[in-house]
N, C-alpha and C positions, 0 to 999 in steps of 0.2 A: 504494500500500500504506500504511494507516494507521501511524504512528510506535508503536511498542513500550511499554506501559504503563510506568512506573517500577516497579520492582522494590518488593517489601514485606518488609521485614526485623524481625521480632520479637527485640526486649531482653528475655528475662526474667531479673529476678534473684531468688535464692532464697537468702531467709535472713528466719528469724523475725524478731531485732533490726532488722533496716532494712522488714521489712513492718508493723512495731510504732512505727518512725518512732525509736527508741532508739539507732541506728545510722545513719550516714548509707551510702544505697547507692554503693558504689565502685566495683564491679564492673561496673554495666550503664554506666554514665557513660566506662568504660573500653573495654569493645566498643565502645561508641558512636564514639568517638574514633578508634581504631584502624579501623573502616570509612570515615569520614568522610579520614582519611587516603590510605586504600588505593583506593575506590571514584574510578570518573569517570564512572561511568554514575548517571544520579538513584535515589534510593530514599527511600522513606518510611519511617519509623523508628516500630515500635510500642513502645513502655515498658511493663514490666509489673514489680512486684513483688510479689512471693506471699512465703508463709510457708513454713518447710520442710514437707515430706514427701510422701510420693508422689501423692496424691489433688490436691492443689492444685494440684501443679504438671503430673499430666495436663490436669484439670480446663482450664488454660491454653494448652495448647499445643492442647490439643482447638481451644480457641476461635480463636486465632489462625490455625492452621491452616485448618480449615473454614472457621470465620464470619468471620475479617478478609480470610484470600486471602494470607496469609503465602506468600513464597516459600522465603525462610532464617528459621531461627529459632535465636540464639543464645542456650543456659540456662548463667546464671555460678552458682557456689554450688551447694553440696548432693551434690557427688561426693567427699567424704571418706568415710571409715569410721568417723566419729562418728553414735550410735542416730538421730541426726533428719536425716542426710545421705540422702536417697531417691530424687535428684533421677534419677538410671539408672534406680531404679524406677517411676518416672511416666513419664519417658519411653519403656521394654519396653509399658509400657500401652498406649501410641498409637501405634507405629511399623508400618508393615507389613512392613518388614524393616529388618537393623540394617547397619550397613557399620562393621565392625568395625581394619580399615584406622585410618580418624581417629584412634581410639582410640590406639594402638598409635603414632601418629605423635606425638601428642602427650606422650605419657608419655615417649618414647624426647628429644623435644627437650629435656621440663621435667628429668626427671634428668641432664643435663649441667649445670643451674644448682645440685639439690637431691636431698639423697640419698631423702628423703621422695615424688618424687614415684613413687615404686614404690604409693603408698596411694592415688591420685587416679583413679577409675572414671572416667573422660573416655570420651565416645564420641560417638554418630551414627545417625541411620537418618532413615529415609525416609517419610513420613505422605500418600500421595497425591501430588502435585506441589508438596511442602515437606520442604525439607531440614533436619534438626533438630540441632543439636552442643552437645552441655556440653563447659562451660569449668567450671576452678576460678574460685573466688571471686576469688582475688587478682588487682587488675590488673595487675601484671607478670608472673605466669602468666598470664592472658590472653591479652596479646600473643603470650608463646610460643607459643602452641599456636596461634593465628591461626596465626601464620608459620608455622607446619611447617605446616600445612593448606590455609592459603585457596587455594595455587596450582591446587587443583585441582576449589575450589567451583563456578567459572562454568563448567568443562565438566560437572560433576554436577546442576546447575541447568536446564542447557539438556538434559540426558537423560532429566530425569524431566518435563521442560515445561514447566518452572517459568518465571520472565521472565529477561530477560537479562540478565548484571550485567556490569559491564569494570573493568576494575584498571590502576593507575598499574603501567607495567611496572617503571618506577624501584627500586619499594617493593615491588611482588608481582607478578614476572609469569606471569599465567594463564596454564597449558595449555590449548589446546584443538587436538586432533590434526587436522593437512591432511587434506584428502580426497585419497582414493588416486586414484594417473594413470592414465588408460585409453590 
């Protein structure tokens, strides 16, 4: 049996100022991190910075998706309730369905740190065999919301056909349910 592709993992970060180069990007350099942590199975890493708003950052997740063969794709930035925050709405664009779950996990871990994050649209779905999640911008929201979430990426990966991913149990360890005893 051939060995198992390395996984493809889409960065994108969304924010005018760091697509303008005026801002240095912190947040994709921060996933970045936090998987290179977590991860022990290989992956390639795609970078992408876009500018806000919804068309751009479909526009991107289209591509990745589709045309790179992205299996995760992590969007940091653009989930505030500030006019050019849209990045859930380019996301609703492309998704075939949404898993609303993530969402809900994330906001639930970030407001233990902040009372603000009641305002943060975090969420997830599904684009073919790619799993898609906004993150806030900041990189230590980031992290939170990894943690309350990635346990349960690599069994969500492996059900939609995506490639396989494996995680340091140390740091995050993945669910993936036994098969039942006959």
């Amino acid at each position: 049996m051939p060995p198992e592709r390395p996984a493809r993992i889409g960065i994108v970060t969304v924010s005018d100022r760091a697509a303008r180069k005026e801002y240095p990007d912190r947040g994709g350099p921060a996933a970045a991190d936090w998987l290179r942590r977590v991860l022990t199975s290989p992956a390639d890493i795609l970078r992408r910075v876009v500018p806000d708003g919804a068309d751009s950052v479909a526009q991107t997740l289209i591509d990745l998706a589709d045309q790179q063969g992205a299996d995760l794709i992590l969007i940091t930035g653009g989930t505030g309730p500030a006019p050019r925050d849209r990045t859930p709405e380019g996301l609703a664009q492309v998704i075939d369905f949404d898993l609303p779950g993530f969402g809900e996990a994330m906001r639930a871990a970030s407001l233990r740190a902040v009372p603000t994050a009641i305002l943060s649209r975090q969420g997830a779905g599904v684009r073919g065999r790619t799993l898609l999640i906004t993150l806030p911008g900041n990189p230590r929201a980031i992290g939170t919301c990894l943690d309350a979430v990635f346990a349960a990426v690599p069994y969500c990966l492996d059900l939609i056909g995506a490639a396989r991913i494996d995680t340091d149990p140390k740091v995050c360890a993945a669910f993936r349910p036994t098969a039942p005893r006959r």
